[in-house]
Structures are given as structure tokens and as C-alpha cells.
C-alpha positions in Angstrom: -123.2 100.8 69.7 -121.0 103.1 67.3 -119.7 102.5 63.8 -116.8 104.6 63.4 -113.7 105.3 61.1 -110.6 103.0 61.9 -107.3 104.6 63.2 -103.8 103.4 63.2 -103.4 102.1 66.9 -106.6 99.9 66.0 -104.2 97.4 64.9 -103.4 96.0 67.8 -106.9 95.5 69.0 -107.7 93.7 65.8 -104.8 91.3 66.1 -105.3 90.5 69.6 -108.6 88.3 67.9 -107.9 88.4 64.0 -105.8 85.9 63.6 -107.9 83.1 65.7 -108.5 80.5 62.9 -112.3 79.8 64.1 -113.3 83.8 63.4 -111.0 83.6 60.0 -112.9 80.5 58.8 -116.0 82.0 58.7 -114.3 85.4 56.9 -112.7 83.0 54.5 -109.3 84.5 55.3 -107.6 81.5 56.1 -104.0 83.2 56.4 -102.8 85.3 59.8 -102.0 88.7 59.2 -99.2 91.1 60.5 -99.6 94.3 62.6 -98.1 96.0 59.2 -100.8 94.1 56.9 -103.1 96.0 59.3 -102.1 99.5 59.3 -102.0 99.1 55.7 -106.0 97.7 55.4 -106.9 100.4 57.7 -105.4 103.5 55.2 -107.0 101.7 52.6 -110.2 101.8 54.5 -109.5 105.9 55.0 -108.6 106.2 50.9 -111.9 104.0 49.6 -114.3 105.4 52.0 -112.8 108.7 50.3 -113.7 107.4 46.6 -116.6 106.1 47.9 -116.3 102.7 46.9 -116.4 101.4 50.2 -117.4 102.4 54.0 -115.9 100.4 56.5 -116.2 101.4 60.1 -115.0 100.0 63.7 -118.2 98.3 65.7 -117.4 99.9 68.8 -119.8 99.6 72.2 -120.6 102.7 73.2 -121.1 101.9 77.4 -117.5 100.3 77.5 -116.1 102.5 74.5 -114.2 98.9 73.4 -113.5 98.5 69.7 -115.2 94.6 68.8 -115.6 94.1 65.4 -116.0 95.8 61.8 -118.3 95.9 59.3 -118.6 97.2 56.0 -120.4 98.2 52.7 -117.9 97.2 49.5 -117.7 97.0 46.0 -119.9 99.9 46.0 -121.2 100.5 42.5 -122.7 103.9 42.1 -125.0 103.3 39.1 -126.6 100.0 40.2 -127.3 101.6 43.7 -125.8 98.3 45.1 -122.8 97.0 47.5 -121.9 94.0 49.6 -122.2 93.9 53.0 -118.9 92.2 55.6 -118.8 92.2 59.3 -116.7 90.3 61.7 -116.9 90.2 65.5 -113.7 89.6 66.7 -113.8 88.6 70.3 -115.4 85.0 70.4 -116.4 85.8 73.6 -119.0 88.8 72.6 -120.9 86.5 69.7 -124.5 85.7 70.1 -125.0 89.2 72.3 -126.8 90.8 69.5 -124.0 93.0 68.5 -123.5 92.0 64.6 -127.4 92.0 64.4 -127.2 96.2 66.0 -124.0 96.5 63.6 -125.4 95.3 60.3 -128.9 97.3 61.6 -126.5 100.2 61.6 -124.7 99.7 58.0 -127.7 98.5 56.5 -129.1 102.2 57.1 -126.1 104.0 56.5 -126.4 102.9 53.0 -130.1 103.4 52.2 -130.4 106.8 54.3 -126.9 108.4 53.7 -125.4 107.0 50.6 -128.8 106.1 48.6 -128.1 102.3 48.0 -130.9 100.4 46.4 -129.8 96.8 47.6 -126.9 95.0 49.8 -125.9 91.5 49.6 -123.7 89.6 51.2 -122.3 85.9 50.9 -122.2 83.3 53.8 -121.0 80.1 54.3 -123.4 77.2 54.6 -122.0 76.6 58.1 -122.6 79.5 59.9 -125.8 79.3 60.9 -126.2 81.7 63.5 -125.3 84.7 60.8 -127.8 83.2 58.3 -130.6 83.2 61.0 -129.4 86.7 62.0 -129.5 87.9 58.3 -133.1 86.1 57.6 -134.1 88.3 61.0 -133.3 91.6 59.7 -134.7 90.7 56.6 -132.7 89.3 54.1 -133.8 87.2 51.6 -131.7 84.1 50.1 -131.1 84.3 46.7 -129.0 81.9 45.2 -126.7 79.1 46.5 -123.0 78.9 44.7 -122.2 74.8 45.4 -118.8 74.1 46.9 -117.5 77.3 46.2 -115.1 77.3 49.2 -112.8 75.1 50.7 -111.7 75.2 54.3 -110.7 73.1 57.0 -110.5 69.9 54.3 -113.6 70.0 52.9 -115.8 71.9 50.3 -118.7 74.5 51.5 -121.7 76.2 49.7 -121.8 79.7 49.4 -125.1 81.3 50.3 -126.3 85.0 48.8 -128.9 86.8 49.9 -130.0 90.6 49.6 -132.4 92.9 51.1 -133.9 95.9 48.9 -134.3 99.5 50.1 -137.8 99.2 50.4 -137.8 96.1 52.1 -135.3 97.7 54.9 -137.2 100.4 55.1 -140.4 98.8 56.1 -138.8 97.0 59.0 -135.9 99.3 59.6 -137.0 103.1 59.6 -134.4 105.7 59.9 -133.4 106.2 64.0 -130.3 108.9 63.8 -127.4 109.3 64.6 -126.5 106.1 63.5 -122.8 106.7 63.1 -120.0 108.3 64.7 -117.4 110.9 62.8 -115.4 109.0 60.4 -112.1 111.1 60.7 -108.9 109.9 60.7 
């Protein structure tokens, strides 16, 4: 597996799966999106990794060289040491293959070997249990619980937050480059 930058003609591949309401729940995106809304995410995906205040990159699988998901590090804060992480598989069909737990492996140490993060968070809704046991797996520790703090498909849903620390990755994670692939666009 290869995290790499996005490129225009990604689009496509991203609305052949995006706008499937099941993956959209769990992203809290409840709305579809347009091939232009895409091109547009993507060169703003080129102009923050630029700033640095975010890195998101295309999960692609190396043996078959097919573009599946994304994942990123955002809201990077450069004094705190700290982001939050996203990822999304798109393809329904590729879920519970391991692939997000390799992708997030993959983020996870692009920001504590290459840009020197001290922790990464994320936020998960109570229902998806398979990314919280995934999360607890690599490590992640829950650290507070935001009750009813989203609403979708007609009802309310906790929000879960857990973080890992750079030490803690590092104990169960050491460093295994190249972990990611060229990032131009």
C-alpha cells in the first residue's frame, strides 16, 4: 500500500463510491458531491499540504495500483505538535481487508517520523464499531465521549475522541521506510 498526493483525474474514482450514503454516514458528510466539488477539494489538498496545515494523500494498493480511499492529517497545529486524523475507504467492497488499519499505520508515522507531531486524534461515531476496534488496535486510546453530537439517519449519535501520543506509536509502531509515495501534483 501507498499514500500518495491526489491528482485531478482522481475525481472520477472518488465519485464512482463517494457519494454512497452508507460510506457518507460514517464521514458525516451527509450531502453528494459534484465531480467540480472534487477537483476543487483535491487543489485544496495540493495548497494546504503546501502550508502545511494539512497532508492528505490517496490510499492506493500498490499490487493492483487502484486508488481506494484517503486519509489525512488536518488542522495541523505547529506549536501543539498535534493534528486530527480522517480516512475513508471508498469501495464497500474492500472494508474489513485490513487496508484502513495499513493506511492509518501509514499516516500515523508520516506525522511522528516526517513532520514531528506529538499526538493525533480523531473523532468517531458511536456506531462504527469496526473503526473503533481498529483504532483501539493500533493503539489509540479513548478520551472523551461528546453525547449526541451528531444527527443522521433520524436519530442522535455520540461522538467518540481518542488520541495516541508519539511515544505511544512509537513503542508499537517503529519507523519501517518508505512509507509514502512522491506527493507531486
Amino acid at each position: 500500500m501507498t499514500l500518495r498526493g491526489f491528482e485531478l483525474k482522481d475525481a472520477e474514482t472518488i465519485l464512482a463510491h463517494f457519494n454512497d450514503l452508507e460510506l457518507r454516514q460514517f464521514l458525516g458528510h451527509p450531502l453528494p458531491v459534484s465531480k467540480q466539488e472534487e477537483e476543487e477539494w483535491i487543489r485544496r489538498t495540493w495548497e494546504a499540504r503546501q502550508k502545511g496545515t494539512e497532508y492528505t494523500f490517496g490510499i492506493e494498493e500498490n499490487n493492483k495500483g487502484l486508488l481506494v480511499g484517503s486519509c489525512s492529517l488536518f488542522d495541523v497545529h505547529s506549536i501543539n505538535r498535534n493534528a486530527e486524523l480522517g480516512i475513508a475507504i471508498w469501495n464497500k467492497s474492500l472494508w474489513d481487508k485490513g487496508i484502513g488499519s495499513e493506511a492509518i499505520q501509514l499516516i500515523c508515522s508520516y506525522g511522528f517520523y516526517l513532520i514531528n507531531l506529538h499526538s493525533i486524534f480523531l473523532r468517531v461515531h458511536d456506531f462504527n464499531k469496526r473503526a473503533i476496534r481498529v483504532y483501539e488496535k493500533l493503539g489509540f486510546q479513548h478520551v472523551a465521549r461528546k453525547r449526541e453530537a451528531v444527527f443522521i439517519d433520524g436519530k442522535y449519535h455520540d461522538v467518540h475522541v481518542m488520541d495516541i501520543l508519539e511515544d505511544e506509536f512509537r513503542k508499537l509502531h517503529p519507523p519501517a521506510p518508505p512509507f509514502i509515495a512522491a506527493t507531486g501534483e
